[in-house]
N, C-alpha and C positions, 0 to 999 in steps of 0.2 A: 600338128593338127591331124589327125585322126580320120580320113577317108573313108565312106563305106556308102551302098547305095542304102542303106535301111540299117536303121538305129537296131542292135543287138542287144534287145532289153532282155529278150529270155534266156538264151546262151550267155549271154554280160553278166544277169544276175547269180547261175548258176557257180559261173568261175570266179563270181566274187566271192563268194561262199566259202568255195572249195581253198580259194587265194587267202581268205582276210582268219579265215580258220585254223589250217596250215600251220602261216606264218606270224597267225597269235602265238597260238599253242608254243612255236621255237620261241618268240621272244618273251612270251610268259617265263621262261626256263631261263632264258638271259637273267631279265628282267630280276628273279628270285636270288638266279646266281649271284649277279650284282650287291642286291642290297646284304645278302650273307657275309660277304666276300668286307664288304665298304667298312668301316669301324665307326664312321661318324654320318650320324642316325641324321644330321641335314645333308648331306649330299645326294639322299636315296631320294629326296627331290626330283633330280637331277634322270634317274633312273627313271621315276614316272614319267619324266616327259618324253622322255626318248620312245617309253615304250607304246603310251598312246600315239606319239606323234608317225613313231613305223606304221602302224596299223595303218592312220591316217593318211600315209605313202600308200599302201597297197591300196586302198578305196579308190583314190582318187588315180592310182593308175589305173585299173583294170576299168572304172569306169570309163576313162580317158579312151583306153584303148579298145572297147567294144563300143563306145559310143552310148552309155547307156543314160537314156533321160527321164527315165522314172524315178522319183524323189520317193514318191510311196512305196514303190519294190526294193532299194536302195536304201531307205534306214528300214526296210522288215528285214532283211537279207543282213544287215550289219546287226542288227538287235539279236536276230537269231546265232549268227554268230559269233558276236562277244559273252551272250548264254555259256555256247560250250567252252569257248577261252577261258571263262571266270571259272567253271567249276572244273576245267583244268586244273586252271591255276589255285585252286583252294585247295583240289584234293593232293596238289603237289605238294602244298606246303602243311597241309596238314599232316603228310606222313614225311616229309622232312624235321618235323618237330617233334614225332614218337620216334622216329630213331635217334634224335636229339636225347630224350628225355629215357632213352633205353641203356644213353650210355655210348653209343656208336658215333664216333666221327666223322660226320659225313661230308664233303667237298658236295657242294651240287652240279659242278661240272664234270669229275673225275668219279663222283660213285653213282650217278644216275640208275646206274639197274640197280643197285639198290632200294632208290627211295621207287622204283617203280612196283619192285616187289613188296613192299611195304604198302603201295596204293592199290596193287591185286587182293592182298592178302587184307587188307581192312572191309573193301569191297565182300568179299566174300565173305568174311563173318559176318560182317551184317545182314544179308542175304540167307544165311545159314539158319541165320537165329531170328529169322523174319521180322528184321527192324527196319523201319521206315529210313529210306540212307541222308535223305534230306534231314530228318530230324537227327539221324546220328551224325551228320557234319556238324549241325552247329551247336548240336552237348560239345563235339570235339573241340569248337572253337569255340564256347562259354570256359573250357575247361582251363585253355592255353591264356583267353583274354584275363582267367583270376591269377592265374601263374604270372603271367608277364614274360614277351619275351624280345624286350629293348628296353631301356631308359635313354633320360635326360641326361646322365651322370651320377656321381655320387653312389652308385648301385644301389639306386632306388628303379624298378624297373616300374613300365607305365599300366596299368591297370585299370577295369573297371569303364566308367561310362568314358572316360576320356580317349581309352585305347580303340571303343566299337566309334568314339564318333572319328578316331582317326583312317579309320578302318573303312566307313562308310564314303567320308570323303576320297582316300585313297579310289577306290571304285568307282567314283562319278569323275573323278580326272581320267581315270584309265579309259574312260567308255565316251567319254567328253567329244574328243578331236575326230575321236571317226565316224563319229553320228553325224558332227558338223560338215565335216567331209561330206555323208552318204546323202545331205541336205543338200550342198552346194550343187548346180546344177554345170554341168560340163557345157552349155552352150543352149542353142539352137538347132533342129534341125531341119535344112533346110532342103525339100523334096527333090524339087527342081535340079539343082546344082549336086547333089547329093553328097553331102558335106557339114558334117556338125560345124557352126560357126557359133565365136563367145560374143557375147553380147554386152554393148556400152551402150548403158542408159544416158541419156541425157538433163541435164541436172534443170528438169523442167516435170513437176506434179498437175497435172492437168485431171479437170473437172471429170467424170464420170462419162466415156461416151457409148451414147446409144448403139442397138445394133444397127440404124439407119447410118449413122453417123463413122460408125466402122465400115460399113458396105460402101461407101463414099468415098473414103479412105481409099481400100482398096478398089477403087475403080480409077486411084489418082487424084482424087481434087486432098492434097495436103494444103488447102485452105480452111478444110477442118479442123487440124490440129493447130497451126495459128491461131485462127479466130476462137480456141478452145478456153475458157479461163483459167488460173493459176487457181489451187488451194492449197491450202495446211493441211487439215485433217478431215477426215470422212472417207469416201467411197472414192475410189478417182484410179487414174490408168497412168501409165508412164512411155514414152514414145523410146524405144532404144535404137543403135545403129549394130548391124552386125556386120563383123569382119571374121573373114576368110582366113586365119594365120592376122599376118599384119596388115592387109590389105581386106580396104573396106568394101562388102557385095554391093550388089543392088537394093538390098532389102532391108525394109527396118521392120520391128517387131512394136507390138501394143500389149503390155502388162498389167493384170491391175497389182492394188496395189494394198498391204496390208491396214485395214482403218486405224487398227491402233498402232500404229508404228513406233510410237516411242518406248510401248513396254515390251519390246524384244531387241537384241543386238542388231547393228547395222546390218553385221553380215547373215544374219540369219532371214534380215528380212530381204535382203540382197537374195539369197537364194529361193526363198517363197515367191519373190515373183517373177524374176529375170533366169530364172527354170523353164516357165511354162509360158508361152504366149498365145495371149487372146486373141492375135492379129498378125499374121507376117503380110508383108505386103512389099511386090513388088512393083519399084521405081527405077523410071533413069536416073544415072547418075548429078544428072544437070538439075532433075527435081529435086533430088535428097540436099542437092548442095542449096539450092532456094531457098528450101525447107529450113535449114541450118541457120542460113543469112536470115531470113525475117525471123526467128526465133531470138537471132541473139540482139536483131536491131528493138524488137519488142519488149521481150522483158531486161536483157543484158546481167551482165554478172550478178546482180544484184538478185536474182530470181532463185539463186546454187541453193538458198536455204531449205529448198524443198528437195533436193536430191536424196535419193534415198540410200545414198552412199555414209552422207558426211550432213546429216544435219542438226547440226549443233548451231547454225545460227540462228538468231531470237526471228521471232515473228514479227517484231514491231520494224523488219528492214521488207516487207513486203512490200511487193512492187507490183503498187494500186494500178 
C-alpha cells in the first residue's frame, strides 16, 4: 500500500507517460522480435498478450506507486502514449519488411541498427519530397497488406480485407489491457489518515441519495443507509468499506452508480464508480460494524444480485 500525504496526480501522470512509453517502445521490439522469430502464426497470440499485459504492469504500477486517482488523466496519459508506441511499432515493422523485401536478412534483435537506419532513411525521404508521412505509412502498409506477409499454410499468404481486419484487431488487443488498467482506480484517498485505501463495495444497490440524506450520513445517523431501499436499475449509490492494506479504516465511502450497468463489463463499471467517491464518511468502528449487522439481517444474501461486482443473478430473486 502506497503512503503519501497528497495523491500525485501531476508528477504520477507525467512518469507514467514517460514509464508506459519507455517501456512500450522495448516491448514493442520484443514483441516484433518474437512474432519474426515464432514459425507458427497461432502462438504470436501468445506474444500479444504478454505485450499488452506488460504495458498494463507498468499503468498499474506507477499509478500504484504515486498514488494517482485521476481516471480522466490516467487513460489521456495512456492514450497518448500507446499513439507514440503504435507508430513505433509500425514504422518498426515497416522498415523491417523493405529490408525484407531488399533482400537483407534481418534478426530484429541482432541487426536492430539496421532496421533503425532504414526507419531514418524512410523518414527522410519522405520529408525530402514533401509527402505527407501519415499517408506514406499506410501506401507502405496497403502495399505489404497486397504482398502478404504470413499465411495459414499451404503458402498461400493472408491478404486483402482479412489481413487489415486482423490487423485492426491485433491493435485494440494491444491497446485493450492498459486502458483498462488506466480506468481501474487504485483506491481512495483518504485526507485524514493520508493514505490511498482500496475499496469493498458492499453487495448492496441502494436508491438514489439525496444531498440531505448524504449530509446525514456523514454527520453519523447510518440509519440512512438501512432504511434506504434496494433497486435494479436506474440512478442509485453503492455504500463501500475501505481498508488500509488488509485492515479495515474507519471509513466507508458512497458511489454512484452506472444506470446502465449491464451494457458495460463488471470491471469497467467497477472502476467507473468505486474510483471516485460521492461521500467518505467517517465512523467508529462499533458504527460500521451495526451498519454491517442490520444490513445483512435486512436484506441477507439474497440481495448480492445487485452487486456491481458479479451480477448475473436474475431479478425475479429480489428481496421485496
Amino acid at each position: 500500500m502506497e503512503k503519501s500525504k497528497q495523491p500525485q496526480n501531476g508528477l504520477g501522470l507525467v512518469v507514467l507517460f514517460l514509464a508506459l512509453t519507455a517501456g512500450g517502445i522495448i516491448l514493442s521490439w520484443v514483441y516484433l522480435g518474437l512474432i519474426d522469430l515464432i514459425p507458427f502464426i497461432y502462438l504470436n497470440f501468445l506474444t500479444v498478450m504478454g505485450f499488452t499485459m506488460g504495458m498494463a504492469l507498468i499503468v498499474s504500477f506507477v499509478k500504484r506507486k504515486f498514488s494517482i486517482t485521476s481516471a480522466v488523466g490516467s487513460v489521456a496519459v495512456v492514450l497518448l502514449a500507446l499513439l507514440v508506441i503504435n507508430v513505433f511499432r509500425g514504422q518498426f515493422w515497416i522498415a523491417l519488411w523493405y529490408n525484407r523485401y531488399w533482400g537483407y536478412d534481418i534478426n530484429v534483435f541482432l541487426d536492430i541498427g539496421y532496421i533503425f537506419e532504414t526507419m531514418v532513411w524512410l523518414l527522410r525521404d519522405t520529408l525530402e519530397h514533401g509527402i505527407n508521412p501519415v499517408a506514406e505509412f499506410f501506401s507502405d502498409l496497403s502495399v505489404f497488406n497486397e504482398l502478404g506477409t504470413w499465411g495459414l499454410g499451404g503458402g498461400t499468404l493472408v491478404t486483402g480485407g482479412f489481413l487489415w481486419f486482423i490487423w485492426v484487431v491485433e491493435l485494440i488487443v494491444i491497446c485493450s489491457m492498459p486502458l483498462i488498467t488506466a480506468v481501474e482506480p487504485v483506491g481512495v484517498f483518504l485526507q485524514d489518515r493520508g493514505v490511498l485505501a482500496r475499496s469493498q463495495p458492499m453487495p448492496y444497490r441502494f436508491a438514489e441519495f439525496s444531498k440531505d440524506e448524504l449530509y446525514r450520513i456523514e454527520s453519523g445517523e447510518t440509519s440512512v443507509i438501512v432504511g434506504k431501499p434496494l433497486i435494479i436499475t436506474g440512478n442509485g449509490h453503492q455504500v463501500a468499506l475501505l481498508y488500509d492494506g488488509e485492515e479495515r479504516t474507519e471509513f466507508i465511502s458512497i458511489h454512484k452508480i452506472p444506470k446502465e450497468q449491464g451494457k458495460i463489463s463488471p470491471r469497467i463499471a467497477n472502476a467507473m464508480t468505486h474510483g471516485r467517491a460521492l461521500a467518505v464518511v467517517r465512523l467508529t468502528p462499533d458504527a460500521i460494524d451495526s451498519l454491517i449487522k442490520q444490513l445483512d439481517e435486512k436484506h441477507g444474501a439474497t440481495a448480492s444480485f445487485v452487486s456491481i461486482v458479479d451480477n448475473e443473478e436474475s431479478a425475479d430473486d429480489t428481496d421485496k
